[in-house]
Wavefront OBJ file of the C-alpha trace (Angstrom):
o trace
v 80.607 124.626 17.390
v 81.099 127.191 14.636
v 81.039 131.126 16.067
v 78.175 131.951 13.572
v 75.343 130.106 11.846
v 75.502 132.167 8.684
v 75.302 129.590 5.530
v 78.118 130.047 3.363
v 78.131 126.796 1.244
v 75.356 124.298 0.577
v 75.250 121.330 -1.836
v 72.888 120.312 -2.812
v 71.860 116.988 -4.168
v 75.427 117.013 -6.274
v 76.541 114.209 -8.467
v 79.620 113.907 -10.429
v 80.019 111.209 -13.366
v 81.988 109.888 -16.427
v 81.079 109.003 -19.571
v 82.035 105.289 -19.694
v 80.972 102.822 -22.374
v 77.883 104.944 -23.055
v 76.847 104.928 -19.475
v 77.007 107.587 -16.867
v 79.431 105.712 -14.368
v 78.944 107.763 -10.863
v 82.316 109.329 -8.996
v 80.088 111.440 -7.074
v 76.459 110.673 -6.285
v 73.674 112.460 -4.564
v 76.457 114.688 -2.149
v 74.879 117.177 0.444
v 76.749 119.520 2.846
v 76.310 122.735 4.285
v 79.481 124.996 5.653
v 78.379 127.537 7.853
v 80.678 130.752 8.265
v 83.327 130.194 11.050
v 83.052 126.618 10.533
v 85.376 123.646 9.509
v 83.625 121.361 7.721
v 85.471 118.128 7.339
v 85.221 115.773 4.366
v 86.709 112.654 5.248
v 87.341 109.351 3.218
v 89.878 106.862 1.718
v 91.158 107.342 -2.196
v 88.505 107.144 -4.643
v 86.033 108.038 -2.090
v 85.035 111.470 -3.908
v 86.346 113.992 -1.817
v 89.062 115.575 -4.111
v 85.986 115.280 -7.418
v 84.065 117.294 -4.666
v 86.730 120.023 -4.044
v 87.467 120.167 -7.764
v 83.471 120.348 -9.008
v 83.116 123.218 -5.995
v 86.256 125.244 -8.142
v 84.784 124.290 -11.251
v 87.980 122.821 -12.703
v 87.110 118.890 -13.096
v 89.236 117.215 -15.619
v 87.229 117.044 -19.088
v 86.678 113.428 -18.679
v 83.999 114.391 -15.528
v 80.916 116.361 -15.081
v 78.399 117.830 -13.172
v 75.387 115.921 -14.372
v 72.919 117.161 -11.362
v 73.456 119.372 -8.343
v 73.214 122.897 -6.933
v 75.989 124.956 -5.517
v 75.307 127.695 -3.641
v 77.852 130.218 -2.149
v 76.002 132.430 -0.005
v 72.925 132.004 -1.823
v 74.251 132.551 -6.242
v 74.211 128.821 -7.741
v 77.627 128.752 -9.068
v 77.174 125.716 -11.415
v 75.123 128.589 -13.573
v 77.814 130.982 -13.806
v 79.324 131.704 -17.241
v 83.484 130.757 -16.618
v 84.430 134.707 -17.046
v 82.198 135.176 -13.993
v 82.962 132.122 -11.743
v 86.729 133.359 -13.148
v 85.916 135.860 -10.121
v 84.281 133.695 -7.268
v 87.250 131.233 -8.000
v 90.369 132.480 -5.547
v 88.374 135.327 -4.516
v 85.392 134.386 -3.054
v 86.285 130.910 -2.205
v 89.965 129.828 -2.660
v 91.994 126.005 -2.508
v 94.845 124.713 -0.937
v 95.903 121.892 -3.079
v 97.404 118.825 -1.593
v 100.654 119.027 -3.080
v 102.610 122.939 -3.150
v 105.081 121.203 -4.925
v 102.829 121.101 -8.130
v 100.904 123.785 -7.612
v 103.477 126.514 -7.445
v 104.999 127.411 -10.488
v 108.166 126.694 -10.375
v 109.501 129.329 -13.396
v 107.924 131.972 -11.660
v 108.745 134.163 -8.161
v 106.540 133.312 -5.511
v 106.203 137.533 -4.837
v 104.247 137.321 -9.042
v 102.575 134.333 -7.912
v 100.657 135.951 -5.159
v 100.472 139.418 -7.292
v 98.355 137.598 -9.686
v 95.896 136.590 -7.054
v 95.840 140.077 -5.480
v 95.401 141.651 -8.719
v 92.733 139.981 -10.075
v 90.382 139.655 -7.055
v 91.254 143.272 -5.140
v 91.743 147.047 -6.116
v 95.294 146.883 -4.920
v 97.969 147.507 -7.800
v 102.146 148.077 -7.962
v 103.628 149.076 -4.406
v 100.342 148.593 -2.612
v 99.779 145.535 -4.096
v 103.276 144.225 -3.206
v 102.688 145.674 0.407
v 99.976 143.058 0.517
v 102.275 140.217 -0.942
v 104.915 140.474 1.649
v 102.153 141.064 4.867
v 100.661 137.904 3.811
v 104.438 135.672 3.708
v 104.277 137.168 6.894
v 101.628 136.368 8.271
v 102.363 132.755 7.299
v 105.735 132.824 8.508
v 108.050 132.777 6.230
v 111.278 134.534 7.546
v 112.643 137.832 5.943
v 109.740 138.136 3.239
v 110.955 141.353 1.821
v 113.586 139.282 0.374
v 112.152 135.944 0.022
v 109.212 137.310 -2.093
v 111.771 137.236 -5.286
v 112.909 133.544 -4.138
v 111.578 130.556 -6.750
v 109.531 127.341 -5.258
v 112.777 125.337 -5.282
v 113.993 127.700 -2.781
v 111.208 126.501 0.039
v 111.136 123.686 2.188
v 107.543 121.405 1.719
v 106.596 123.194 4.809
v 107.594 127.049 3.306
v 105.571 126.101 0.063
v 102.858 125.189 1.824
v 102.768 128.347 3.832
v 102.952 129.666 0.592
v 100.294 128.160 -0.756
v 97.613 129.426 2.001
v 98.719 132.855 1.766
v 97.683 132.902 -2.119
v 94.787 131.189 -1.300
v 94.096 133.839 1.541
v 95.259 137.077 -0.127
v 91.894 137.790 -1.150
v 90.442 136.933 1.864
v 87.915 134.435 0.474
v 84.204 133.376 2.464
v 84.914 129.797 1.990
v 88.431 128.087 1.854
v 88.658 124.659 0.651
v 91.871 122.665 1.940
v 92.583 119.283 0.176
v 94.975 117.108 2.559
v 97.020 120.837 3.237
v 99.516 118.778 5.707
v 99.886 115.203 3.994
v 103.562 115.343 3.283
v 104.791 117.620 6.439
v 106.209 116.416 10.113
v 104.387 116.815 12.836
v 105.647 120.258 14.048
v 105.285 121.598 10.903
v 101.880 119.926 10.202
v 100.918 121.642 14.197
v 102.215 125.023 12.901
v 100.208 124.727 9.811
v 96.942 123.678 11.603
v 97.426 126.750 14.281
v 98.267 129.395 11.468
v 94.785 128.185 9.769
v 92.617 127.982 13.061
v 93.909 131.750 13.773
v 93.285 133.302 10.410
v 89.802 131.078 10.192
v 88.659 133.413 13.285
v 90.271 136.814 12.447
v 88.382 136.382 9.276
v 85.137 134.142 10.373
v 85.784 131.914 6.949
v 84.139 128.464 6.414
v 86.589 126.373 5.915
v 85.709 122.539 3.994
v 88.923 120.227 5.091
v 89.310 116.990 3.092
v 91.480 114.717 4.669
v 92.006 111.198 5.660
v 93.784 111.930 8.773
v 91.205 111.364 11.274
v 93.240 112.547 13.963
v 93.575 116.052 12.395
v 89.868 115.542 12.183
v 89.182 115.136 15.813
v 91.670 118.242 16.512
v 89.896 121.120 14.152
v 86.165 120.260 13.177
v 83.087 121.342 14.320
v 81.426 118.825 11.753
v 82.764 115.193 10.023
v 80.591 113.899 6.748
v 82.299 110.308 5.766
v 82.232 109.447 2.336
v 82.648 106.703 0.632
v 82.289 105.285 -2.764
v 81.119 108.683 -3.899
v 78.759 109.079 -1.263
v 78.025 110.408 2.422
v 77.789 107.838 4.673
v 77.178 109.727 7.735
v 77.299 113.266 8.742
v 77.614 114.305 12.494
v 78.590 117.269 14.702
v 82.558 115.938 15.472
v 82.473 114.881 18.935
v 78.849 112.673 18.522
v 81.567 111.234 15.638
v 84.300 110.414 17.306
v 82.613 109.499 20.624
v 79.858 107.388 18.655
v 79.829 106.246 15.347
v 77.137 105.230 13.652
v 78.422 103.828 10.418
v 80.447 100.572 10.335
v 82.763 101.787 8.358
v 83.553 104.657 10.466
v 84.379 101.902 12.903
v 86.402 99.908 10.517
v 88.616 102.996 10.015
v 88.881 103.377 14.190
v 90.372 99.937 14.381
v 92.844 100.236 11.576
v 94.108 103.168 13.333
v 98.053 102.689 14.310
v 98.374 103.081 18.089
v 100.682 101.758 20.701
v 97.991 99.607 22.614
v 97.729 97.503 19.190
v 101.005 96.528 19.250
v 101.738 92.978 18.409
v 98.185 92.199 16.630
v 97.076 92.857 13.169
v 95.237 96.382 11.747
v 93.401 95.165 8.684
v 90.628 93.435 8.481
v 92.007 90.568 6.260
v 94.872 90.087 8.692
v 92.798 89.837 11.615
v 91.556 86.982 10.099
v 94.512 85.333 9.002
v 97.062 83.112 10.510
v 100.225 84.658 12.327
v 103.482 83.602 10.703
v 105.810 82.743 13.909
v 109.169 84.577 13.717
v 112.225 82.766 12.344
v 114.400 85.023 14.046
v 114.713 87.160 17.205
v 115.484 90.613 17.399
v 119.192 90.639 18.681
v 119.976 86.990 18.043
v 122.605 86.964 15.626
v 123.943 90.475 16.630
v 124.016 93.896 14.529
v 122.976 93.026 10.824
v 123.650 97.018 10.679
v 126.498 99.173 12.862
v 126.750 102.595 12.228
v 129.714 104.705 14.329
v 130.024 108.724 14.085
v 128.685 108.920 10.672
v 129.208 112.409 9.513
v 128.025 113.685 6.161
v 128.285 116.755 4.256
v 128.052 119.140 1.119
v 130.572 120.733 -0.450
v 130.497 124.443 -0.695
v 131.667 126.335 -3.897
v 132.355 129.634 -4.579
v 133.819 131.657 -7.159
v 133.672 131.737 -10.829
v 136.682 128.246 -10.401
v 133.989 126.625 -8.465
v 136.538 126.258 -5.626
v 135.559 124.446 -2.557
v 135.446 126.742 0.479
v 133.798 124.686 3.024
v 131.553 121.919 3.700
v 127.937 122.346 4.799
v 127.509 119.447 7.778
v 124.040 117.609 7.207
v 124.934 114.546 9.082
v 127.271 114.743 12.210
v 128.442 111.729 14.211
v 125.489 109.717 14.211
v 126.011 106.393 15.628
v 123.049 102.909 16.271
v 123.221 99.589 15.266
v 120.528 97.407 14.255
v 119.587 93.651 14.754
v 117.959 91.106 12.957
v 114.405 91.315 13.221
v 114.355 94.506 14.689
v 112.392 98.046 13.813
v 114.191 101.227 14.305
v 112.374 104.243 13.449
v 114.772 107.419 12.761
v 112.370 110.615 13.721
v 112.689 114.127 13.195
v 111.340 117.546 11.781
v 111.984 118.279 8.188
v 115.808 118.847 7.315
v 117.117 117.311 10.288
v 118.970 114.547 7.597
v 116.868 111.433 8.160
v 116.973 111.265 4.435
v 120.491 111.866 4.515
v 121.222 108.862 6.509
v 118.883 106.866 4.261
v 120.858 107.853 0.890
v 124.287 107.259 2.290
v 124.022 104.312 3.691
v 122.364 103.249 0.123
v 125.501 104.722 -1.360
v 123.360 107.073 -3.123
v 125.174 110.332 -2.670
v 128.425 109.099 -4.184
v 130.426 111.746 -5.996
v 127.575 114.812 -4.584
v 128.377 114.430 -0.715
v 131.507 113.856 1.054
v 131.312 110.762 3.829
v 133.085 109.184 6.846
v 132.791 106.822 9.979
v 132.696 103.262 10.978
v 130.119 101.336 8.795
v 129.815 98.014 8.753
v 126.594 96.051 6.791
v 126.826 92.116 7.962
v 130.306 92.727 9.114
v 131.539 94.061 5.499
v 132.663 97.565 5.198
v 129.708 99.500 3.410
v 131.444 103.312 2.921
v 134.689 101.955 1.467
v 133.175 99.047 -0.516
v 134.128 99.137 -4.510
v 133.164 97.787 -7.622
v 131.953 93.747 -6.990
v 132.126 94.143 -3.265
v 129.530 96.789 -3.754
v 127.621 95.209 -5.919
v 127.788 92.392 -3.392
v 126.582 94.445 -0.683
v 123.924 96.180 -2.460
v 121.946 92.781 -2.280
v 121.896 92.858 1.416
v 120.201 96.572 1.535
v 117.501 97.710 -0.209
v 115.117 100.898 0.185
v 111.321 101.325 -0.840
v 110.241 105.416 -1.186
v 107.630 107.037 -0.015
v 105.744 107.911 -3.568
v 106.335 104.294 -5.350
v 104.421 106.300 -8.477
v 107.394 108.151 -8.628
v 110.025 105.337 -8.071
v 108.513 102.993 -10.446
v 109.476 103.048 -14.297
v 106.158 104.209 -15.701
v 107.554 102.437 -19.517
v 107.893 99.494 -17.694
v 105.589 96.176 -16.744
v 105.470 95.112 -13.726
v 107.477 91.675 -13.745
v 110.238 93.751 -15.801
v 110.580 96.199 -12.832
v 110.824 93.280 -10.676
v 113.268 91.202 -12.502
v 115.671 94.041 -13.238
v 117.095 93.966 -9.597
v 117.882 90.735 -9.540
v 119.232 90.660 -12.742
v 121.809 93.846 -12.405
v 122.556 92.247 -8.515
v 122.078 88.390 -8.836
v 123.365 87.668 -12.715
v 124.481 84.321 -11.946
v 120.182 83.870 -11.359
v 118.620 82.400 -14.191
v 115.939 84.110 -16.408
v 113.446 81.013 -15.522
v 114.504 81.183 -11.864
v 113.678 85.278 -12.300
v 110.321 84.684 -13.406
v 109.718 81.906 -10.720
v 110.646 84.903 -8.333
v 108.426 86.937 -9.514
v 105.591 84.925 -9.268
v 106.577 84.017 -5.607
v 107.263 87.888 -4.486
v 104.045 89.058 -6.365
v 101.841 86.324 -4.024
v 103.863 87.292 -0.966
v 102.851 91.105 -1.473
v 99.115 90.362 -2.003
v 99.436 90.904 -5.862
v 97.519 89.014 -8.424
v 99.807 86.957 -10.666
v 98.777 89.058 -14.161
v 100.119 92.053 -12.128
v 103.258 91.099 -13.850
v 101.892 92.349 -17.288
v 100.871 95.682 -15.803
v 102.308 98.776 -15.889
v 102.555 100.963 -12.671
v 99.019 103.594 -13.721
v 97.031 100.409 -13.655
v 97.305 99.543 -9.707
v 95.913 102.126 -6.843
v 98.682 103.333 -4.377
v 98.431 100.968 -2.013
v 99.031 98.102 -4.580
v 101.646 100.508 -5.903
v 103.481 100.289 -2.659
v 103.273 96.507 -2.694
v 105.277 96.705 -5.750
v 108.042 98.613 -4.357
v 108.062 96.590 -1.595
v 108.121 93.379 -3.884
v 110.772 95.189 -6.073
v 113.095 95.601 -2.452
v 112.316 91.614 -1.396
v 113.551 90.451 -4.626
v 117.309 90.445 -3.663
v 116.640 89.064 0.260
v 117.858 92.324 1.800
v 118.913 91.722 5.331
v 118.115 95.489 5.922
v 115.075 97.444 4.356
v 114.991 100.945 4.753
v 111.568 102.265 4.638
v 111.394 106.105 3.675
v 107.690 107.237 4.687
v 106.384 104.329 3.164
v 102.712 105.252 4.509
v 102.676 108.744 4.869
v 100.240 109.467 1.455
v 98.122 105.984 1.864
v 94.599 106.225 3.576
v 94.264 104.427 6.922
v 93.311 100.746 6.023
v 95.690 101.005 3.157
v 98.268 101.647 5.313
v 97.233 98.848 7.887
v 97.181 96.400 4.932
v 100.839 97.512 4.314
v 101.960 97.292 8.019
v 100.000 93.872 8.306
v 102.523 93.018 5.729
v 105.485 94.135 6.587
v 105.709 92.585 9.932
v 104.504 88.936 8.477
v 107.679 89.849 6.114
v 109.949 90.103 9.330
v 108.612 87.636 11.100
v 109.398 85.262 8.139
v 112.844 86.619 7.353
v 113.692 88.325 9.974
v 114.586 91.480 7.900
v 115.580 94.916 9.943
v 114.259 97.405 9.086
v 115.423 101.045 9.142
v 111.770 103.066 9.948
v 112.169 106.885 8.427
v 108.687 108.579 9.118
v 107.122 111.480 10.821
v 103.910 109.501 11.366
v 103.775 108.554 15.109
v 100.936 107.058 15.243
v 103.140 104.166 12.664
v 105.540 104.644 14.971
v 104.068 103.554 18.308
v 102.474 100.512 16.566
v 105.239 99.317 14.640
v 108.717 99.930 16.037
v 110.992 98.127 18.269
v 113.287 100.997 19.222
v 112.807 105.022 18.333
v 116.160 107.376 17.498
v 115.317 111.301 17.373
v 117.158 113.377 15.288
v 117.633 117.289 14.932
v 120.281 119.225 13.623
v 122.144 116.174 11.584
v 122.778 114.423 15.760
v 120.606 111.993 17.586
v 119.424 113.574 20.637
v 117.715 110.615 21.819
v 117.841 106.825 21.663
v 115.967 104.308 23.178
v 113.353 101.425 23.116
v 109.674 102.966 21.914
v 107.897 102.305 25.502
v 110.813 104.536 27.078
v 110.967 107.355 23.917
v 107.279 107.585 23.721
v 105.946 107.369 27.335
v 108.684 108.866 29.038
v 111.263 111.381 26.572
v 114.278 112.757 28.230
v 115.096 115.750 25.465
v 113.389 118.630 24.683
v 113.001 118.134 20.956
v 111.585 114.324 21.302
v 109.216 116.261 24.227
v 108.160 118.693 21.489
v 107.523 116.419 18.823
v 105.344 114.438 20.834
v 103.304 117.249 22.150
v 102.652 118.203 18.291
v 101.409 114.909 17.749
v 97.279 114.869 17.319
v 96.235 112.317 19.345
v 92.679 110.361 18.312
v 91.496 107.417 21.036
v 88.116 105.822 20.028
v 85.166 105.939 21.980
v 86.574 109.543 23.361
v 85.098 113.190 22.454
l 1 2 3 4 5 6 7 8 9 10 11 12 13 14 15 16 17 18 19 20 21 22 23 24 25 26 27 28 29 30 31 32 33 34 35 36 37 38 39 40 41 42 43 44 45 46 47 48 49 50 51 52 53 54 55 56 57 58 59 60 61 62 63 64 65 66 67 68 69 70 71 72 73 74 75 76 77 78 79 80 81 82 83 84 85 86 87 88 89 90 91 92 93 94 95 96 97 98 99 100 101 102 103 104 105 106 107 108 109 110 111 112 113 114 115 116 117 118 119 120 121 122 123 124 125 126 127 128 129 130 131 132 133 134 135 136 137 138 139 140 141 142 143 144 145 146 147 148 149 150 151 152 153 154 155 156 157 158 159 160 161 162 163 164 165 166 167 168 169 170 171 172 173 174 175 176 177 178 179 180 181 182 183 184 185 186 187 188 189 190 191 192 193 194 195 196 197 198 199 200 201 202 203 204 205 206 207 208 209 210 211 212 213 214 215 216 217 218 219 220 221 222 223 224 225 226 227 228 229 230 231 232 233 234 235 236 237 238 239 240 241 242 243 244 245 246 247 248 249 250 251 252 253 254 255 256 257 258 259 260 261 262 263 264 265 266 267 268 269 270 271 272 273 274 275 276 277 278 279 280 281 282 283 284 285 286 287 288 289 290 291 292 293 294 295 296 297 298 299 300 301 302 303 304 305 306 307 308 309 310 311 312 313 314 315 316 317 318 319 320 321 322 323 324 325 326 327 328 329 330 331 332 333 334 335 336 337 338 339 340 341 342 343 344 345 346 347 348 349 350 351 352 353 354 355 356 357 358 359 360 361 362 363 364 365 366 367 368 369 370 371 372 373 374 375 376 377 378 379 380 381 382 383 384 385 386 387 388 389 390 391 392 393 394 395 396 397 398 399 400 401 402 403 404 405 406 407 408 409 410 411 412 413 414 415 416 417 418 419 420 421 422 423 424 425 426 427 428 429 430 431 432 433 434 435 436 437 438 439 440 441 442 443 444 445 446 447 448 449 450 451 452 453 454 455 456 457 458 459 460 461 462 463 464 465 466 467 468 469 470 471 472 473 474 475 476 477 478 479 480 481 482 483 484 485 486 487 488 489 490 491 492 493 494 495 496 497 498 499 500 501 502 503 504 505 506 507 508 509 510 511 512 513 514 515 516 517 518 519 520 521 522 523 524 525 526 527 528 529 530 531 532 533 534 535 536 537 538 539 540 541 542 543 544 545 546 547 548 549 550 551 552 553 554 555 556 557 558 559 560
């Protein structure tokens, strides 16, 4: 439990709402916690629960469209809801301090990290100029970002997502705050990274005996840091425990819903959701291997030109991807791990022919037995039908301007021409029932679904040209856990039906033991290891695929 029972935060009896059709319509309703200092708190819940309304009523900076209606909030002992903002101007980054979810929006990206942190260190301590820069570069430090004396006058674009998240903590811990809030801090990051980021914030958390309030959905993380789990859901607390009576005994059904849609390897072969527990099991219509490699990749090397000189000549070429060779069957899940920058992503945009004209290419390729790196003009085109991708943020990937059945039609359109516009719209209706999608979805636009439905969309979007190869780029990796069940649930009824491959880029594990066939490590632009995912998983033969797996947080329910 926490080192010391000193009360840093306690809610009291909070409730967020919005003004909706002249009715107060509740996002937050009755909330009560208590974050004691040397603690981690942990807020956990699925998207829409409350628990990022929470974080951003605790900082005072909800959007206009919500308010406080009811509620104390009490940082060691002042009611902050009764603060004029010039005051809570102070408490907010210097008393208690946020980690947002995403660095990448959080940073500015116009200005040097080094005046990014000065502002924070300038407004909530005495320290000004050299002293004050002193502090700046001990803190970049202290979250370990190499050669800080120089990188403090490096922009955000300069970081990795791990770097700007270090980032982000030390501006949220340069004034050494009582209470640290940290919403989702290692969403987006691999699993070594995510493990570094964890330790660095367990080791400052005692050198400084903070309270720290984690919102998350990863219960695994969960189980590996807090001293104390409060489940919300629809805006309130379900059930509030000390973390091991939580994990080793729910008492909330929905605590044990969330258990069971939990990805592990002993769930293989049987459905995570709820609704496809319930529903029949498509039999496969074809078997991994059976018609050979849909997919053959031989000493694929890729790299980026380097440039120098006012003429912009080309001096070199910066290696991402060296000689990486695997081939891939019908029906058949390979999942392409590694830490951030290894060129998993790479991989993923060449084989797309995505980096055309930006990277230069070579190796054996072949995509149904057709040539994919040399292909040109109609052949292309051709081939394009037979591979398609769905990203990891679908927000981001969809056309915002445009509806639903539009985005849906286009591929097919610009691939399939000789397709007719009433055969499109047939198509449409068919993939939008296939993907668990109302049939008016086609009159949406994007904003109107939630991100799981989102992600349907993509995934629709990729079906509508019968790929025989979807590459899947993190395709769960920001979706809460019965979201993401839902979406495995439905991509393996999709293979068993078509018997798609598909190409698995993730750094979730978990996703990983549960859903693929065979596992390829990669580090340094080589695969280290290849092999089926009983053999990779249970027993690894390199020292990277050892590490990863020993940064893994492991959850097993029913256990402490």
């Amino acid at each position: 439990m926490a080192a010391s029972k000193d009360l840093v935060l306690d809610v009291k009896d909070l409730s967020i709402a919005i003004d909706h059709d002249e009715q107060l319509k509740f996002a937050v309703e009755q909330l009560a916690i208590s974050v004691h200092r040397g603690e981690t708190f942990a807020l956990v819940g699925e998207s829409g629960s409350g628990k990022s309304m929470t974080a951003l009523a605790l900082m005072r900076l909800l959007p206009e469209a919500l308010q406080v209606v009811q509620g104390d909030v009490l940082l060691d002992g002042q009611n902050i809801n009764a603060l004029p903002e010039m005051a809570m101007q102070q408490v907010r980054g210097g008393r208690i301090a946020m980690i947002f979810q995403e660095p990448g929006t959080s940073l500015n990206p116009v200005m040097r990290i080094g005046d990014q942190l000065l502002e924070t260190i300038e407004v909530h301590t005495n320290l000004r100029g050299k002293h004050a820069r002193d502090k700046a570069i001990h803190w970049l430090s202290r979250v370990g970002i190499p050669e800080p004396e120089i990188r403090i006058d490096h922009y955000p674009f300069q970081f990795s997502g791990g770097q700007k998240q270090r980032i982000m903590i030390a501006m949220a811990l340069a004034a050494e705050p009582d209470l640290l809030v940290a919403d989702e801090p290692t969403t987006a990051l691999d699993v070594t990274v995510q493990a570094q980021i964890l330790e660095l914030l367990a080791d400052i958390q005692k050198e400084f005996g903070m309270a720290v309030l984690m919102i998350t959905h990863d219960l695994a993380i969960v189980h590996q840091v807090a001293d104390t789990v409060a489940l919300m859901r629809h805006g309130k607390i379900v059930e509030t425990a000390p973390a091991d009576e939580f994990f080793k005994a729910p008492k909330h059904a929905y605590a044990k819903e969330l258990f069971d849609a939990i990805p592990t390897f002993d769930k293989r072969g049987r459905p995570l959701s709820a609704v496809g527990q319930l529903q029949h099991r498509v039999e496969p219509t074809t078997t991994i291997g059976q018609a050979g490699a849909v997919l053959s990749v031989k000493g694929l090397k890729v790299g980026y030109p380097i440039r120098k000189g006012w003429l912009r000549r080309l001096v070199g070429v910066a290696q991402i991807v060296d000689g990486v060779s695997f081939e891939l069957c019908a029906g058949q899940t390979l999942a392409l791990l590694g830490g951030s920058g290894c060129g998993k992503t790479t991989v993923a945009k060449t084989l797309l022919r995505l980096l055309d004209g930006t990277a230069t290419f070579s190796g054996d390729v072949k995509l149904a037995g057709e040539n994919l790196l040399s292909a040109k003009g109609a052949d292309l085109k051709r081939l394009r039908t037979k591979i398609q991708i769905v990203f990891q943020d679908p927000f981001a990937s969809l056309d915002p301007r445009m509806r639903v059945g539009e985005i849906l039609q286009e591929g097919v359109a610009a691939l399939l021409p000789e397709v007719t516009e009433s055969d499109r719209h047939d198509r449409v209706i068919r993939l939008l029932d296939r993907v668990g999608l109302p049939k008016d979805a086609a009159s949406r636009y994007p904003h109107e679904f939630s991100g799981g439905q989102r992600q349907r969309i993509a995934i629709a979007r990729a079906l509508a040209v019968e790929p025989k190869v979807l590459i899947l780029d993190e395709p769960t990796s920001a979706l809460d856990v019965s979201v993401q069940a839902q979406i495995l649930d439905l991509l393996s009824d999709l293979q068993r039906e078509s018997g798609m491959a598909y190409l698995f880029i993730t750094h979730n594990f978990g996703v990983v033991e549960y859903f693929a066939d065979d596992i390829a490590i990669m580090d340094s632009g080589q695969l280290v290891e290849v092999g089926t995912a009983e053999s990779v998983l249970h027993r690894p033969e390199h020292p990277v695929t050892k590490r990863l797996l020993e940064a893994v947080p492991r959850l097993s329910f029913g256990q402490a």
